[in-house]
N, C-alpha and C positions, 0 to 999 in steps of 0.2 A: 451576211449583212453587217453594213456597223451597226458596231455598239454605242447610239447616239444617246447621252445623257438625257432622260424620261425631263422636262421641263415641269411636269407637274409633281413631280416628287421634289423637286431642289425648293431647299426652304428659304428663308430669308437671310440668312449666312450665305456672303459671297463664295462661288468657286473658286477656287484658286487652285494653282501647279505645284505638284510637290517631288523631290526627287525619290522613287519606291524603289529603287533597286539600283545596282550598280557592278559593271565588270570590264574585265578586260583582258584580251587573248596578244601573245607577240609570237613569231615561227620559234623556234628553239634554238636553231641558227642564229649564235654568235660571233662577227667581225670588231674585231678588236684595228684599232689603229694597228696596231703591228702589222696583221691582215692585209689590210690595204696599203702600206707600205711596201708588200712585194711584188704587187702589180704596177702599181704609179708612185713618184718620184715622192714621198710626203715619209712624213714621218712624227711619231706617239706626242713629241713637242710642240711641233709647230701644230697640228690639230688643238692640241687639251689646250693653247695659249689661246689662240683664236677663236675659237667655239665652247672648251668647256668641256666638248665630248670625248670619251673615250672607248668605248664600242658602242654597237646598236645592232640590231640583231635583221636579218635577209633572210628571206626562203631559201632553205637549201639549193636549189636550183633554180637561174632567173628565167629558163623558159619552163616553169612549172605549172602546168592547165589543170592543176588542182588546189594548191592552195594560193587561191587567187584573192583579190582584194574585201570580193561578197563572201568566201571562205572566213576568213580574218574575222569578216563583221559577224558573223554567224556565230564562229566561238565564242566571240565577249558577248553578242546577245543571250547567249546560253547561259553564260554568265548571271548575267545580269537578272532573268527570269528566275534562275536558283535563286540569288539574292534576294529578291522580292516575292520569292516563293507564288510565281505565278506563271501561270502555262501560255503557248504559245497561243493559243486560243483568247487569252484575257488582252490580246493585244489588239487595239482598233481601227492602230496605225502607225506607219513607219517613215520615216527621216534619214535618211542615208546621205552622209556627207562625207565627199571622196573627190582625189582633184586627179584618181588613177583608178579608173571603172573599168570592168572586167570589158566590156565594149565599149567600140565609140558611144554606142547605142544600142542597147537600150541602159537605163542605171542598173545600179544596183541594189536598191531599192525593192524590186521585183524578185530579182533572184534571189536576195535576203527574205522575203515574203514565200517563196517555196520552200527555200531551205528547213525554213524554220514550221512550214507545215499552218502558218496564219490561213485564217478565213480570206476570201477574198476582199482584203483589205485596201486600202488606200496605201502607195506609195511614193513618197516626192524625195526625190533626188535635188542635192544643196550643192553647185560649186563654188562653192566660194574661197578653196583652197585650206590657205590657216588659221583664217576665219570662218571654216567651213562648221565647227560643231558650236562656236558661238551663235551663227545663225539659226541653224538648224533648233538649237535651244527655244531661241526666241521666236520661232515658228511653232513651236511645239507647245509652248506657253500662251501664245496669241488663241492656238484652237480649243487649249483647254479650256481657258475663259471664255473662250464664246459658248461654251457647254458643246461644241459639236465631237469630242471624243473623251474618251476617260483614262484610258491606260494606251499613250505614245511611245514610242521605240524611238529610242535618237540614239545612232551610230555615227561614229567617223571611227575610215579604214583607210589603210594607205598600201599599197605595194608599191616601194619608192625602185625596190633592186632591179627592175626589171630595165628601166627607162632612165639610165645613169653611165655618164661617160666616166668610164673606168679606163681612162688613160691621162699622162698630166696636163693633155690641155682641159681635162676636163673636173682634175683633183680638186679645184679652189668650190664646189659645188657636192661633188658628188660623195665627200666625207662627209659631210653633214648628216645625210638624210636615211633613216631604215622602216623598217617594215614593221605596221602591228596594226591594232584596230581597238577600243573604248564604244562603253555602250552605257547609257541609264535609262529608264524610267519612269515616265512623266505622264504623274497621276492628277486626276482629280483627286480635291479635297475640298472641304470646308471649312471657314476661320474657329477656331479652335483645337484644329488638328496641329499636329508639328511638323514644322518645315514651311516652306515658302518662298518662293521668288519674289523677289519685291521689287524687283526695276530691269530693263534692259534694253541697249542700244545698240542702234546698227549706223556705220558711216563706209562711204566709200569716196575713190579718188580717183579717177580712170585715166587720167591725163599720164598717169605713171605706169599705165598698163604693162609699155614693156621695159620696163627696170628691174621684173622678176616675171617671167610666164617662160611655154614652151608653146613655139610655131606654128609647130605641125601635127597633124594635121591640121588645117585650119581654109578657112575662106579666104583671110587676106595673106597668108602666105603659102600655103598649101593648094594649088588650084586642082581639078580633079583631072585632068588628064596628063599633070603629073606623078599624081601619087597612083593614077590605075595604070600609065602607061610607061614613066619613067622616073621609077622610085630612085634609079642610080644616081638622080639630078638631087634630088633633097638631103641638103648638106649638113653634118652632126650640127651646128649651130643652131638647125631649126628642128631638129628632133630632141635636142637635151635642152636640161633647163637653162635659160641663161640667166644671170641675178648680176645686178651692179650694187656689191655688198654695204661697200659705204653709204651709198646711196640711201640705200634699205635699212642700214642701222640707223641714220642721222632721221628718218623719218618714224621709224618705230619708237625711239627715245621719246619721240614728241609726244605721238600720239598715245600712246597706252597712258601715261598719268592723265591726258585728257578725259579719253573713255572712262578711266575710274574713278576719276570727281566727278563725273558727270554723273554715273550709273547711280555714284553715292549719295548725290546730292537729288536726285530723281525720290529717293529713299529717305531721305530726311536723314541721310547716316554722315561721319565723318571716317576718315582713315582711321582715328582714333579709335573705332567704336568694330575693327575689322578684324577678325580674329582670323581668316586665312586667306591670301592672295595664292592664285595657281595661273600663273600667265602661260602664254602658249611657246611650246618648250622650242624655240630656235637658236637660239646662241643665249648661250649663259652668263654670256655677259651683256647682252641687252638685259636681260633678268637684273641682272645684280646693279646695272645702271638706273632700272626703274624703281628697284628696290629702296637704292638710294636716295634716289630724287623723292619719292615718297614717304620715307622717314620711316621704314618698316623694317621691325626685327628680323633676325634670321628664322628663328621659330612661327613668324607669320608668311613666310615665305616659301613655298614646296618647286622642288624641282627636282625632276628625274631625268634631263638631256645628257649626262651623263653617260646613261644607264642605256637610253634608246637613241637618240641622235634626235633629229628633226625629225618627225612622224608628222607633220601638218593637220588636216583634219582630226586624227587620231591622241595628239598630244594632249588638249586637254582632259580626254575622258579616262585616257589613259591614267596621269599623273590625279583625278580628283580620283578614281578608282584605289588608285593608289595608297594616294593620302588617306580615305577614308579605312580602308584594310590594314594601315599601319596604327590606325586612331590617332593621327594628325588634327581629325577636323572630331569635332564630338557634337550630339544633338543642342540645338539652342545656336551653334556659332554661324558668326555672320561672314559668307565665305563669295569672292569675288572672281568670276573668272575674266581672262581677257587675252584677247590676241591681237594681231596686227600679220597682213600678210600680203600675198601678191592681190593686184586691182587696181590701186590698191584697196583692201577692205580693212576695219578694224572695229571694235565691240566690246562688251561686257556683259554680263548675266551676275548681279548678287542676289545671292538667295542666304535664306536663314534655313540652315539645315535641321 
């Protein structure tokens, strides 16, 4: 059954969301630019000049039917329950954000609710790509304040290596992007406790739909008696991702200082008053251009694209996991998430942790 918060027991201190735990799982499987330099025509320079990154980590095997995307999510939610010292049981409900589900259908959402051995819980699968665990946040925050759950699971997982042209028409994409999965959560509390969400925004922009998505399968390019009777017809362009990079940087520039005045100004906060920004890890030099246009130190700044490449869904839970395990961020600071991503979608979540 859920665990629907007793209405007669909640006092007259508001509910509110707070983050109770925190993890995150990557395959062990390390691809270094070097790596991918001997299969397609690229090389350790031109990547780290253009994106930032310089490895990010793939399942050892891309057709592997075990450690699949709801796999991923499972290890960081392990995580994360360690963290917050509570069992798979104390969980009410799950949020699964992934733009690479182990099926077309069903999510993964479910198979994350078996794995993990949950009650028969409630689970909603988020596609919203790299805005996928921004949303999924602010879904998870929405139900705590209505008092209809108490302890939320928010995942985003990615298996990027499976679904990646690994040849050079297909380099200017597919070095970007690796495999991992981030997980937290999302408790009820009462004002007085520590921590807090205090604002959050969702926008979208669909007209730019395909300046960054993948085809196929799909209703408007994917029809079905092609993909059941002649798959040989559906051509790499509509099965890889395509992104028109420019394009996608000159609009992400925009939009992320918007989202973060906005989210701050919803909070009565200023940038000034911002003790950690963790944008969603795609090129590190959108990072570094938001950075700048916001007038934010390096110390208020965390980024690990580095380290993992573009994780999408995964990026933020990952790098705030992160940050928090290195003591980046500490109790009381006022910490901003945000991304921007294919849809186009883009968002914020500040909370005071």
């Amino acid at each position: 059954m859920n665990k629907m918060i007793n209405l007669s027991k909640v006092t007259k201190h508001m509910i509110k969301s707070t983050i109770k735990g925190y993890g995150h799982y990557v395959p062990e499987n390390v691809v270094t630019n070097d790596d991918l330099s001997a299969v397609m025509n690229t090389n350790d320079e031109w990547i780290t000049e253009r994106t930032g990154i310089r490895e990010r980590h793939h399942r050892k095997n891309r057709n592997d039917a075990e450690e699949t995307t709801a796999y991923l999510g499972f290890r960081a939610a392990e995580n994360a329950l360690k963290n917050a010292n509570l069992t798979a049981k104390d969980i009410d409900y799950i949020v699964f954000a992934t733009l690479s589900p182990d099926y077309y259908f069903p999510g993964c959402g479910v198979l994350l609710q078996e794995m993990l051995g949950c009650d028969t819980i409630g689970a909603l699968d988020v596609r919203n790509q790299c805005s996928g665990f921004v949303y999924a946040m602010s879904v998870a925050n929405a139900f705590i304040k209505s008092n209809m759950y108490k302890n939320i699971l928010v995942v985003g997982a990615e298996v990027h290596s499976f679904g990646l042209d690994f040849s050079d028409e297909g380099r200017g994409v597919s070095v970007i992007f690796g495999d991992g999965a981030g997980a937290v959560i999302l408790s009820a509390s009462e004002d007085g406790d520590s921590g807090d969400i205090l604002a959050v925004n969702m926008h979208s922009e669909g007209k730019y739909a395909e300046e960054l998505c993948v085809q196929f399968p799909g209703t408007k390019f994917g029809w079905s008696d092609r993909m059941r009777l002649e798959p040989e017809q559906v051509t790499n362009r509509e099965i890889y991702p395509i992104m028109n990079g420019n394009f996608v940087f000159k609009h992400a520039v925009t939009r992320f200082p918007e989202t973060i005045q906005e989210v701050l100004s919803a909070a009565g906060k200023t940038i000034e008053d911002l003790d950690m920004f963790i944008p969603h890890q795609a090129n590190l030099r959108i990072a570094q251009f938001v950075q700048q246009k916001m007038g934010l130190p390096d110390e208020k700044v965390f980024n690990n694209i580095q380290k993992y490449g573009n994780t999408t869904a995964a990026s933020i839970p990952i790098a705030l996991s992160e940050a928090l395990q290195q003591e980046k961020i500490k109790r009381g600071d006022l910490v901003c998430l945000s991304a921007f991503g294919s849809g186009f979608t883009w968002g914020s979540v500040l909370f005071q942790y």
